[in-house]
TORKOL-4160 file (C-alpha; in steps of 0.2 Angstrom, whole numbers, padded with zeros to 4 digits, m for minus):
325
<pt num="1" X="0000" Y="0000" Z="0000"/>
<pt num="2" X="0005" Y="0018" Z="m0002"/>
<pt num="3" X="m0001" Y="0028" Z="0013"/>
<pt num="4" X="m0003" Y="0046" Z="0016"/>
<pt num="5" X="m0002" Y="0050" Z="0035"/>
<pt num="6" X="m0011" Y="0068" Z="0039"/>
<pt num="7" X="m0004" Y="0074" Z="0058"/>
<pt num="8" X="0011" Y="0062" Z="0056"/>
<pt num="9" X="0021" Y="0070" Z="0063"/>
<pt num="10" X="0011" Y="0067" Z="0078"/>
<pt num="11" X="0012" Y="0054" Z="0092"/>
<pt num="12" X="m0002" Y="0042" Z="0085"/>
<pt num="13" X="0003" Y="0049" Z="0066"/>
<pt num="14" X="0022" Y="0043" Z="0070"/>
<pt num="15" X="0022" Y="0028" Z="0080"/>
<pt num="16" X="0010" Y="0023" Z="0065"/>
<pt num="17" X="0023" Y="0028" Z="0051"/>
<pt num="18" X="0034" Y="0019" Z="0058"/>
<pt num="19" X="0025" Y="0001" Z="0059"/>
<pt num="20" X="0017" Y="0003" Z="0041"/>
<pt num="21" X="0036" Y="0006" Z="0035"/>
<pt num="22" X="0043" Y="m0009" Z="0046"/>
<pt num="23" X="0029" Y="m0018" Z="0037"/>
<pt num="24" X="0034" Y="m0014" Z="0020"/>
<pt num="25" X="0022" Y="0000" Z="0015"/>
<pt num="26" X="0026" Y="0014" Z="0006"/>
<pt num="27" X="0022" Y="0030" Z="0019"/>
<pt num="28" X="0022" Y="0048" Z="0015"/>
<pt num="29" X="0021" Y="0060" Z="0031"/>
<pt num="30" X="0010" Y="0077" Z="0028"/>
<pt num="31" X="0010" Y="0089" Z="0042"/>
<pt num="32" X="0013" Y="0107" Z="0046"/>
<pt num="33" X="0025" Y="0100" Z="0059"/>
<pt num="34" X="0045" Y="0093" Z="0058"/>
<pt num="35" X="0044" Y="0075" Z="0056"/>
<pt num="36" X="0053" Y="0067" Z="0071"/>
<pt num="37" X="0068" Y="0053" Z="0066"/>
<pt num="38" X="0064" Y="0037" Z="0061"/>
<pt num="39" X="0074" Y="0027" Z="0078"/>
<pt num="40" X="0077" Y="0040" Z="0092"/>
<pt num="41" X="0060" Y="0050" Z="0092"/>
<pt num="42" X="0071" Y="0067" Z="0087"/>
<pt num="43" X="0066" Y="0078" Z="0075"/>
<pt num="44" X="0071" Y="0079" Z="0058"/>
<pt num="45" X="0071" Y="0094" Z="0046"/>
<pt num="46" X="0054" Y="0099" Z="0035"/>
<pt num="47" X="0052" Y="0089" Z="0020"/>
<pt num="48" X="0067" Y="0076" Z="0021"/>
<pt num="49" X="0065" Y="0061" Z="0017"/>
<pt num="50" X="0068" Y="0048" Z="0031"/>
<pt num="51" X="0072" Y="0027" Z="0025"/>
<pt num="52" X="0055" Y="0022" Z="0019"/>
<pt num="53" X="0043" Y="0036" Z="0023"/>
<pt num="54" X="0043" Y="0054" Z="0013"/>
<pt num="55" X="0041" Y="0070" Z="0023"/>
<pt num="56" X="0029" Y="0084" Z="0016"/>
<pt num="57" X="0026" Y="0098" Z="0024"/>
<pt num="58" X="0009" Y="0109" Z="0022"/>
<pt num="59" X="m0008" Y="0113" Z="0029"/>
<pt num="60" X="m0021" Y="0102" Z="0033"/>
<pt num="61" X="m0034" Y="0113" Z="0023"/>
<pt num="62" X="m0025" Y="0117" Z="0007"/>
<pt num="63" X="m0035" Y="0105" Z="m0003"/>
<pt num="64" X="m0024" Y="0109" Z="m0019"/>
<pt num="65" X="m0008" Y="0103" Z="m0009"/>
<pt num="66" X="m0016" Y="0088" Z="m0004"/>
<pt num="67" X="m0022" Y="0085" Z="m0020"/>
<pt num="68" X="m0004" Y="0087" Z="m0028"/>
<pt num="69" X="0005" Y="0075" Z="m0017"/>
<pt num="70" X="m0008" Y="0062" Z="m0017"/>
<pt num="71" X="m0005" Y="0062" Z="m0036"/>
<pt num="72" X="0015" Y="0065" Z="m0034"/>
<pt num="73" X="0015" Y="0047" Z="m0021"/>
<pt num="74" X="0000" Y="0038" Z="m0030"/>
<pt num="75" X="m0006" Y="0037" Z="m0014"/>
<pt num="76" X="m0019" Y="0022" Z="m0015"/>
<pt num="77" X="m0024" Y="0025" Z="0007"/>
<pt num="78" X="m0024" Y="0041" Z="0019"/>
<pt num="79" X="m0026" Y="0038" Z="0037"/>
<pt num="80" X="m0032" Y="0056" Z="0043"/>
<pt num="81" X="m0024" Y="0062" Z="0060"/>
<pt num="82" X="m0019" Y="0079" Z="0059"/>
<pt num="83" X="m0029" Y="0089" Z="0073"/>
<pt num="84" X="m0028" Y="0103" Z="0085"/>
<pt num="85" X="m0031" Y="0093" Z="0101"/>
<pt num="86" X="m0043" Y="0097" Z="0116"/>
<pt num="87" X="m0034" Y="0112" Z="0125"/>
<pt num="88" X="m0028" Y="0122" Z="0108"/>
<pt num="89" X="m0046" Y="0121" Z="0105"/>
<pt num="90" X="m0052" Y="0127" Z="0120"/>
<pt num="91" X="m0040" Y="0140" Z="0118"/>
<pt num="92" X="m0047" Y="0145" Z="0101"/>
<pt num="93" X="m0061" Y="0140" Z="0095"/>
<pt num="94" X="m0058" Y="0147" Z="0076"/>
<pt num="95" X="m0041" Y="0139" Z="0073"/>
<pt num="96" X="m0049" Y="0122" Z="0082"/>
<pt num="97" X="m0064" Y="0121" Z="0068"/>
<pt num="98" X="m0054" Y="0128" Z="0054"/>
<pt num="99" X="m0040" Y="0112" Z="0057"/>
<pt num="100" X="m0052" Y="0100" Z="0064"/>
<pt num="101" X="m0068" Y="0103" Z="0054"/>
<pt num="102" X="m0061" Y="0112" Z="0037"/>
<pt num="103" X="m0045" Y="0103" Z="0037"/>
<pt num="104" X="m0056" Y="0084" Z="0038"/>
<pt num="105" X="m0066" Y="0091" Z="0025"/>
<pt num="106" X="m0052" Y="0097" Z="0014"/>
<pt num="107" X="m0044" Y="0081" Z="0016"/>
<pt num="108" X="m0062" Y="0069" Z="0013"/>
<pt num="109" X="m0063" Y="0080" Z="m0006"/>
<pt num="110" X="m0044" Y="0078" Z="m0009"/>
<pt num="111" X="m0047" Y="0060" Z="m0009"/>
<pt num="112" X="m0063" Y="0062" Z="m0019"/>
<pt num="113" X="m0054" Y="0071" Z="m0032"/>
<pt num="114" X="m0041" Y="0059" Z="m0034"/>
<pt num="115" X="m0050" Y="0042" Z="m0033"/>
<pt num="116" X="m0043" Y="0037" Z="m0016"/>
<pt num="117" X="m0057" Y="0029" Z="m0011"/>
<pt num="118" X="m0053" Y="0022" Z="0008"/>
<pt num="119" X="m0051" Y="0035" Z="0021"/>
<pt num="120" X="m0048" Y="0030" Z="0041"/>
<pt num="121" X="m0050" Y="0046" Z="0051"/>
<pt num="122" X="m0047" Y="0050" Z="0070"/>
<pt num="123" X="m0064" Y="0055" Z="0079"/>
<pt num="124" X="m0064" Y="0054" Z="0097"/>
<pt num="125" X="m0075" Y="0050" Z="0114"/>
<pt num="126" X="m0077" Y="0067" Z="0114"/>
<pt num="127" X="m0090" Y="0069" Z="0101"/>
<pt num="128" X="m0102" Y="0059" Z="0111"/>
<pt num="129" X="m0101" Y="0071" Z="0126"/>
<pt num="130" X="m0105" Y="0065" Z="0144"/>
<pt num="131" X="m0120" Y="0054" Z="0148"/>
<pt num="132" X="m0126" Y="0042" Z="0161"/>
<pt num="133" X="m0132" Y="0025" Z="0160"/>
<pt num="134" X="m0124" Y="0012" Z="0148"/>
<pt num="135" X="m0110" Y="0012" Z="0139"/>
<pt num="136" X="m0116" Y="0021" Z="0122"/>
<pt num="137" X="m0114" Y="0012" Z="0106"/>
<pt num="138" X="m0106" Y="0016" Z="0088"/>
<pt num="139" X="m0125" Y="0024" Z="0085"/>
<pt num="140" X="m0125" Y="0033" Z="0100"/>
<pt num="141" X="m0131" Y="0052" Z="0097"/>
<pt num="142" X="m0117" Y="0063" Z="0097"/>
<pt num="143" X="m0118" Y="0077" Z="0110"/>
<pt num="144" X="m0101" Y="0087" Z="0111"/>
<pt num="145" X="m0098" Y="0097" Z="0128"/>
<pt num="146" X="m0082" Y="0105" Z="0121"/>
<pt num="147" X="m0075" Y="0113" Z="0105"/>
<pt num="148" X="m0065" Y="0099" Z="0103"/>
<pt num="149" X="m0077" Y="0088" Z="0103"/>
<pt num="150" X="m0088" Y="0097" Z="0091"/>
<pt num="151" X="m0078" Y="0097" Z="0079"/>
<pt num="152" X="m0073" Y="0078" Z="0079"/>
<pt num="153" X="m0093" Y="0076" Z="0077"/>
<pt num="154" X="m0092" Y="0088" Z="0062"/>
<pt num="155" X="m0079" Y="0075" Z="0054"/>
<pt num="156" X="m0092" Y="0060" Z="0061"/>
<pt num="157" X="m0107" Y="0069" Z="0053"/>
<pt num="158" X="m0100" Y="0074" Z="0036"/>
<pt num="159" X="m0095" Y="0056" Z="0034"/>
<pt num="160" X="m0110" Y="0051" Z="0036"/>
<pt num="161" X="m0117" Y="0062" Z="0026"/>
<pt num="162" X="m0105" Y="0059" Z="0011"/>
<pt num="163" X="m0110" Y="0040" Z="0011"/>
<pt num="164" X="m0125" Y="0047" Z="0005"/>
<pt num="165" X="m0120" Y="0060" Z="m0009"/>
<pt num="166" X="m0103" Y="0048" Z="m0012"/>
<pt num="167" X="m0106" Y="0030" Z="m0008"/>
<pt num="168" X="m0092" Y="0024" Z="m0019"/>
<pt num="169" X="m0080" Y="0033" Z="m0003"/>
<pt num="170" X="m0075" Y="0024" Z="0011"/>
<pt num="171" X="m0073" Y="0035" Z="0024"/>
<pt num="172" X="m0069" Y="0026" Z="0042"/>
<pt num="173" X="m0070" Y="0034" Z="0057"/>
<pt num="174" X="m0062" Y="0028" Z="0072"/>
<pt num="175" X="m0070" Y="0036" Z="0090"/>
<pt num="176" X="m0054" Y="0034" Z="0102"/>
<pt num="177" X="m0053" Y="0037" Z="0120"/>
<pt num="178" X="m0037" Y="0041" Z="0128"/>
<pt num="179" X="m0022" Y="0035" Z="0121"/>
<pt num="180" X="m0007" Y="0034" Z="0129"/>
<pt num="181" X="0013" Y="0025" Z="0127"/>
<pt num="182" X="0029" Y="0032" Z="0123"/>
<pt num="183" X="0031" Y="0047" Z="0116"/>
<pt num="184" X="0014" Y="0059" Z="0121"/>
<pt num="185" X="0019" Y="0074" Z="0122"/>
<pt num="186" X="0004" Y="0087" Z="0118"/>
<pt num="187" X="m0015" Y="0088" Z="0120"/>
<pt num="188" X="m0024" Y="0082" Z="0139"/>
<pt num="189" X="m0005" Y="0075" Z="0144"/>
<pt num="190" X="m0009" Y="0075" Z="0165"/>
<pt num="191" X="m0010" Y="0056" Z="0163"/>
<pt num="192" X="0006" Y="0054" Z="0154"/>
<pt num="193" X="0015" Y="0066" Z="0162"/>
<pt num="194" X="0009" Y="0055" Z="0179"/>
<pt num="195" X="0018" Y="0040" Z="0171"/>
<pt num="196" X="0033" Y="0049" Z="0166"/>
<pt num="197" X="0035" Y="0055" Z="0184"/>
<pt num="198" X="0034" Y="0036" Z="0190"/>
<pt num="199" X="0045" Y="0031" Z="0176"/>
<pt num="200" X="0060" Y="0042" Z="0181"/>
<pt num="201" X="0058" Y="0040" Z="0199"/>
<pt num="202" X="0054" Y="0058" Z="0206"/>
<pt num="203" X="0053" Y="0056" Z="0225"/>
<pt num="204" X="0034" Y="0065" Z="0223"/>
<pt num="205" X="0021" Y="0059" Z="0210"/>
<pt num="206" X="0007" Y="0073" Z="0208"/>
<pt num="207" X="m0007" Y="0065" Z="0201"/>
<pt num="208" X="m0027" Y="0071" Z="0198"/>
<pt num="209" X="m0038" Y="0062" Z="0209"/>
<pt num="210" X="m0053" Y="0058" Z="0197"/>
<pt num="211" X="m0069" Y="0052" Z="0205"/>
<pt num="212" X="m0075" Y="0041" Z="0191"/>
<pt num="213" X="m0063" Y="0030" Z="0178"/>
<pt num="214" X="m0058" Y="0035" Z="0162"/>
<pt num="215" X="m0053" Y="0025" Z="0144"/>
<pt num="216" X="m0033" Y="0021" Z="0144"/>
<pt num="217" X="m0029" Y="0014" Z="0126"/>
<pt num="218" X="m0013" Y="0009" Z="0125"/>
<pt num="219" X="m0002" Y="0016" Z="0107"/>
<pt num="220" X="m0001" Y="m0002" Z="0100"/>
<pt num="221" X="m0020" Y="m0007" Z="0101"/>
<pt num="222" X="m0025" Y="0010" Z="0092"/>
<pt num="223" X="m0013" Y="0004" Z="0078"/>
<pt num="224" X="m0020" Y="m0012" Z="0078"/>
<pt num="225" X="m0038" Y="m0003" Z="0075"/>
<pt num="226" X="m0031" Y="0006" Z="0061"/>
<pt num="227" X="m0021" Y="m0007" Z="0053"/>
<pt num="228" X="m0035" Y="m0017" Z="0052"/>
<pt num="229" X="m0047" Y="m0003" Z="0044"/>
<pt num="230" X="m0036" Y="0001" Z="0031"/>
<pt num="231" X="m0042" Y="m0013" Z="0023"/>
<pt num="232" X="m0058" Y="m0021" Z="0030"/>
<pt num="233" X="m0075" Y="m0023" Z="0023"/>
<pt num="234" X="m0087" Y="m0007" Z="0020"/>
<pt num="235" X="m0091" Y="0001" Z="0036"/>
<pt num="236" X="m0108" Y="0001" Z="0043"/>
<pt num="237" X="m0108" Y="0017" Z="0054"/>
<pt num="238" X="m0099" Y="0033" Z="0051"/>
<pt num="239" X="m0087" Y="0029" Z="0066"/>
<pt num="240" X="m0081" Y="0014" Z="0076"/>
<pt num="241" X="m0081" Y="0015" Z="0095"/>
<pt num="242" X="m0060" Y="0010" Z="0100"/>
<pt num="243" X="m0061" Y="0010" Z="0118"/>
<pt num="244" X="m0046" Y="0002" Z="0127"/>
<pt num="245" X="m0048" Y="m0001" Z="0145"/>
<pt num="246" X="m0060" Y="0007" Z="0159"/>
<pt num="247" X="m0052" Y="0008" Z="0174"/>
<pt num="248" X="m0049" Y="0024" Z="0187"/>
<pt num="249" X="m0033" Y="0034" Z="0189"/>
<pt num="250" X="m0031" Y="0028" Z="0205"/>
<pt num="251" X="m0027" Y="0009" Z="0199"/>
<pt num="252" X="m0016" Y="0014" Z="0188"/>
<pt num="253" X="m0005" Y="0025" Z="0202"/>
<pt num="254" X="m0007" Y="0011" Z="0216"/>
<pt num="255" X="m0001" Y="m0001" Z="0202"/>
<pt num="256" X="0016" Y="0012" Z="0195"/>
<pt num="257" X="0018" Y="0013" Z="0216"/>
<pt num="258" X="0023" Y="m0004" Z="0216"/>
<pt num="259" X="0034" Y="m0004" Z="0202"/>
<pt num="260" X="0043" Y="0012" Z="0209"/>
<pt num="261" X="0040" Y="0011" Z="0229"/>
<pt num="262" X="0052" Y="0025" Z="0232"/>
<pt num="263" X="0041" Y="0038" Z="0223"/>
<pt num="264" X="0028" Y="0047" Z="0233"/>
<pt num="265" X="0010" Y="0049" Z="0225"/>
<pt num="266" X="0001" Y="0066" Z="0230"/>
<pt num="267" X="m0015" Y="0067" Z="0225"/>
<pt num="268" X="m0025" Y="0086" Z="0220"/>
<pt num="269" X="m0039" Y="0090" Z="0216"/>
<pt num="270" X="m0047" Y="0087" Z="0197"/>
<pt num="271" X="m0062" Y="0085" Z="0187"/>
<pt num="272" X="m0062" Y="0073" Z="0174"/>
<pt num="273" X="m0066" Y="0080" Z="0156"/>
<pt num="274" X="m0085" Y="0075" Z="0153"/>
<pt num="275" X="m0083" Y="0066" Z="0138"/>
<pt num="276" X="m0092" Y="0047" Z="0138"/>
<pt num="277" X="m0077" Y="0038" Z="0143"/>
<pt num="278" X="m0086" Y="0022" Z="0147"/>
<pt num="279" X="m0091" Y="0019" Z="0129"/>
<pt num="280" X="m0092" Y="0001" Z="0122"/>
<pt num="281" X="m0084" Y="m0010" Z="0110"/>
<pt num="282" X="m0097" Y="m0014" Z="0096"/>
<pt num="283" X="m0097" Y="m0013" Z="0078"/>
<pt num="284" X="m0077" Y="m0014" Z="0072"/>
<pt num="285" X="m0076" Y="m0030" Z="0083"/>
<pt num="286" X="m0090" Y="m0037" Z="0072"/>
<pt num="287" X="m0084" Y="m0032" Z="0053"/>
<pt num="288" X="m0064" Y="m0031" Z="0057"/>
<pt num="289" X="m0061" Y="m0044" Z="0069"/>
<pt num="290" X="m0052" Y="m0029" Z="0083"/>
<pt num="291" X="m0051" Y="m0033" Z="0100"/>
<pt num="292" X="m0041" Y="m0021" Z="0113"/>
<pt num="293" X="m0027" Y="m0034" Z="0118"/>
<pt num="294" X="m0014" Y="m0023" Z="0130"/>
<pt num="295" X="m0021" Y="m0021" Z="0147"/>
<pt num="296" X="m0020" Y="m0005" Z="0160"/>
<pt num="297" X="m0004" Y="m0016" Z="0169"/>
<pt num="298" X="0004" Y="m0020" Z="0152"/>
<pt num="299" X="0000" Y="m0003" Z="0145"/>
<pt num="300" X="0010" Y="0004" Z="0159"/>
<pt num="301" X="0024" Y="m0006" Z="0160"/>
<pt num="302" X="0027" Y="m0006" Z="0141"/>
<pt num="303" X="0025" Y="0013" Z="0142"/>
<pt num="304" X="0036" Y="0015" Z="0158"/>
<pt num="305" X="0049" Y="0003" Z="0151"/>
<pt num="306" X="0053" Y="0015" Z="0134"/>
<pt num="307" X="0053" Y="0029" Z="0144"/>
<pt num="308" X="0068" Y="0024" Z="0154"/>
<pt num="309" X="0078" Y="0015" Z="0138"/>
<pt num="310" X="0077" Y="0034" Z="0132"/>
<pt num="311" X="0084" Y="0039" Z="0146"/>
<pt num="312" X="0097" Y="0026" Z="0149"/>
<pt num="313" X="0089" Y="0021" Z="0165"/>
<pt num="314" X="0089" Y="0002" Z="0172"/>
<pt num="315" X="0080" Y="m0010" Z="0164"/>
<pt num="316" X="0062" Y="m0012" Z="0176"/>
<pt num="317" X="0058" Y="m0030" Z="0183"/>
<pt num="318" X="0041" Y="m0035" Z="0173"/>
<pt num="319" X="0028" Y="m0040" Z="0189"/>
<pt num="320" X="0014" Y="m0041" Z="0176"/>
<pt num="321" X="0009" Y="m0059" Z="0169"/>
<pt num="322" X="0003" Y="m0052" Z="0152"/>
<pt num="323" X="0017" Y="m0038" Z="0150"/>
<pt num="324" X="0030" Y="m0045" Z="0135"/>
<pt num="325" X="0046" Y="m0030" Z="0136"/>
């Protein structure tokens, strides 16, 4: 396959690159950002090319750039994860729809224009918004309590909407939760930046004391999700539900704690965005065969256990039964 990565630049965009390259595909990187280095996670500079995977620089809604380096690569796939995450929206709302809402679009009609005819695109939890009772569905209504998460249903709903006006297009959305693994750096970070903390052994932990669970999906199981979708059958709904696994903030610390006994957890304070973080696996199981396989243990440990190679820290003693480092 030849793949066009938006946002690659990106923790989910570049951990991704890297595997479809691994795999033998051909990957081109588009993104406004510099692309990091192919083994060390550094950066490297605006439109090199790195072993396997072309570097292109531009915006997300220049639909005529787009248009020339899908021609330029023959690009047969795009996987669409250029964003502006949850706090630059919040920060402003214009930029937030004009990357999130005009750049999907720009990026949905690029392909149009050019015959590529499967799309994957990141959505979010957030487009669902908060609500009580259970777990909500692929169908669930879609109810945003943020910018963010208005704009990722303004991708959800123009997909939709273009199965209609286009159904030769395959656009596939994928709903994740929170992802987390090596090499997070931006958006809702006070998770990761919890793990880091543990990771390199500070002597205090702060971490947000949350009084309900939240989604933890760990980097390799949203690569499997979109592995798989790149080429699976037709979709049946706009977006797939990805959740990972639903556990509170709290496990997770008391479980780092005895990986790192030394290192004191504090806990403040914190709300916990409203976004429907309990929501259920249900049609991409059903049509792809996905199925979350990392565990909150493993997740950690794998994550905690990269973050300390970098560093050039001791090796960490594996505790958990399903962890492979």
């Amino acid at each position: 396959m030849r793949v066009l990565i938006t946002g690659g630049a990106g923790f989910l965009g570049w951990h991704l690159a890297q595997l479809l390259s691994a795999l033998g595909h051909t990957v081109v990187v588009y993104d406004q950002a510099p692309i990091r280095g192919e083994d060390d996670g550094s950066l490297a500079e605006p439109g090199e090319s790195l072993p396997h995977i072309a570097a292109v620089q531009g915006s997300i809604t220049d639909r005529d750039a787009l248009v020339a380096v899908l021609d330029e690569y023959r690009v047969d796939r795009i996987v669409h994860l250029a964003t502006l995450l949850t706090d630059n929206c919040a920060r402003d709302p214009v930029a937030g729809t004009l990357v999130n809402a005009v750049g999907t679009a720009a990026v949905f009609d690029a392909a149009w224009r050019l015959g590529v005819r499967r799309v994957v695109f990141g959505s979010s939890v957030a487009a669902l918004g908060y609500r009580a009772g259970p777990p909500p569905g692929d169908r669930a209504s879609l109810s945003p309590t943020s910018v963010y998460g208005a704009t990722k249903a303004y991708g959800e709903l123009l997909a939709g909407a273009l199965r209609t006006e286009r159904p030769e297009q395959e656009l596939v959305g994928l709903r994740f939760g929170w992802v987390y693994g090596w090499g997070r750096v931006r958006g809702w970070n006070i998770l990761q930046q919890m793990i880091e903390a543990f990771a390199l052994e500070h002597d205090e932990v702060l971490y947000p004391d949350y009084d309900r669970p939240n989604d933890w999906t760990y980097i390799d199981d949203a690569l499997d999700a979109i592995l798989r979708c790149l080429d699976s059958p037709r979709p049946s709904v706009p977006a797939y539900n990805v959740p990972g696994a639903y556990r509170t903030v709290q496990e997770a610390v008391a479980y780092l704690h005895t990986l790192f006994p030394h290192s004191n957890p504090v806990a403040r304070p914190a709300h916990l965005p409203d976004d429907a973080w309990n929501f259920r696996l249900d049609h991409i199981t059903q049509e792809t065969g996905y199925r979350p396989r990392i565990g909150l243990e493993a997740g950690l440990e794998q994550t905690v256990a990269a973050i300390r190679r970098y560093h050039g820290l001791p090796e960490l003693l594996t505790t958990c039964k399903e962890c492979t480092l």
